[in-house]
C-alpha positions as CSV (number, residue, x, y, z in Angstrom):
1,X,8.0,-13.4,-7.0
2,X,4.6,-13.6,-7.8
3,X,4.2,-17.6,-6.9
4,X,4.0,-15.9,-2.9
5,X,0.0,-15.8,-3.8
6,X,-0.2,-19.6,-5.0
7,X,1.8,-20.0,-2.0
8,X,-0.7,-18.4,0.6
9,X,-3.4,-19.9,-1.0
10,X,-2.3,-23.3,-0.8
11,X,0.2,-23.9,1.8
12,X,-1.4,-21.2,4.5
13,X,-5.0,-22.1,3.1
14,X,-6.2,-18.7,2.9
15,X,-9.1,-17.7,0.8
16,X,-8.1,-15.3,-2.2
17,X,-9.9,-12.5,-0.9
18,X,-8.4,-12.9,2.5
19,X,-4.8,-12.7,0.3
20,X,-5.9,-10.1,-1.4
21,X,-6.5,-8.3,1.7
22,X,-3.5,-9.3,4.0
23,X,-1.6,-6.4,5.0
24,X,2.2,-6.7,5.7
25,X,1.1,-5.3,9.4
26,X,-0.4,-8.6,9.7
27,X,2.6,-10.6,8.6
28,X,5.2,-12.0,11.2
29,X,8.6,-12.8,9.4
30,X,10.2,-14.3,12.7
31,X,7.4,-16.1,14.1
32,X,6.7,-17.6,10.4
33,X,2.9,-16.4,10.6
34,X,0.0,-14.4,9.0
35,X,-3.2,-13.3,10.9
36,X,-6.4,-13.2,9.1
37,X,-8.8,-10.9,10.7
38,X,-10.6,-8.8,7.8
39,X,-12.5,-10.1,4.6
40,X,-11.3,-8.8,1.0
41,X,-14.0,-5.7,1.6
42,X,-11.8,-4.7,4.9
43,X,-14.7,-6.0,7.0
44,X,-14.0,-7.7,10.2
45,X,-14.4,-11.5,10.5
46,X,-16.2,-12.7,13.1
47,X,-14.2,-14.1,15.5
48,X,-15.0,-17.7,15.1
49,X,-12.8,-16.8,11.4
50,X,-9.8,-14.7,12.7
51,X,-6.6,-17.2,12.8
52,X,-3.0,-16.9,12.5
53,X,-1.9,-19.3,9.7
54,X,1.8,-20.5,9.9
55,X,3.3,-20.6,7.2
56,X,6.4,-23.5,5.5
57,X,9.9,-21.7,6.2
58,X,10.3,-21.1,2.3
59,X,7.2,-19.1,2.2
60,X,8.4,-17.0,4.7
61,X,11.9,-16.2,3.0
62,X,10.1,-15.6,-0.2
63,X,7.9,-13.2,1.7
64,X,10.7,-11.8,3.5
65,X,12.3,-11.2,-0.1
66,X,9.6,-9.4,-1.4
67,X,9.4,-7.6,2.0
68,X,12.9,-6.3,1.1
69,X,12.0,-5.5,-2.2
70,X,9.0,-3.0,-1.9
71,X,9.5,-1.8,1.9
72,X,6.7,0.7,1.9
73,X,4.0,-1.4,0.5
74,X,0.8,-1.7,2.6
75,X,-0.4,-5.2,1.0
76,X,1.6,-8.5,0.4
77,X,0.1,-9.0,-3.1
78,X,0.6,-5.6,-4.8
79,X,3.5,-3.7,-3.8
80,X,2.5,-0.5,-5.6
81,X,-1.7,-0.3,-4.1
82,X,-2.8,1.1,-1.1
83,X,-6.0,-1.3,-1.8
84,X,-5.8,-4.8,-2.5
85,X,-4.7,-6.4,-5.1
86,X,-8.2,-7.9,-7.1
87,X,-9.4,-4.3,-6.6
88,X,-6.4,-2.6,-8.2
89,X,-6.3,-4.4,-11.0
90,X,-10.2,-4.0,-11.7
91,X,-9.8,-0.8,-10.9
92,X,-6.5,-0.1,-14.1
């Protein structure tokens, strides 16, 4: 499902490198929220920019879908990386 990133982007209002970097660690399938706490680069944010974003109930069952689908994936937007996704791909 790869509309989950349009999804973050413009429903949870994250930035694309904060999606690029969000870990599933920082994903909450029952609460219905993602915390944003690191930049694409794995820096921290400062604290005035660490929030948790909640997120429409059909974003969260997509995510929970693709959850399902890759369960040992480390990031939401690339199910096969161990880096984000932006860097992956540049990376191919």
């Amino acid at each position: 499902d790869d509309r989950i990133a349009f999804d973050l982007l413009l429903t949870g209002g994250l930035r694309r490198g904060e999606a690029d970097a969000l870990r599933w660690a920082n994903v909450d399938l029952e609460a219905g929220t993602v915390r944003i706490d690191v930049t694409e680069d794995f820096r921290p944010k400062s604290r005035e920019s660490c929030r948790v974003v909640p997120l429409p109930a059909d974003v969260v069952a997509r995510l929970r879908r693709r959850r399902e689908a890759a369960p040992g994936a480390v990031f939401v937007l690339d199910r096969r990386a161990k880096r984000p996704a932006r860097k992956a791909a540049n990376e191919e």
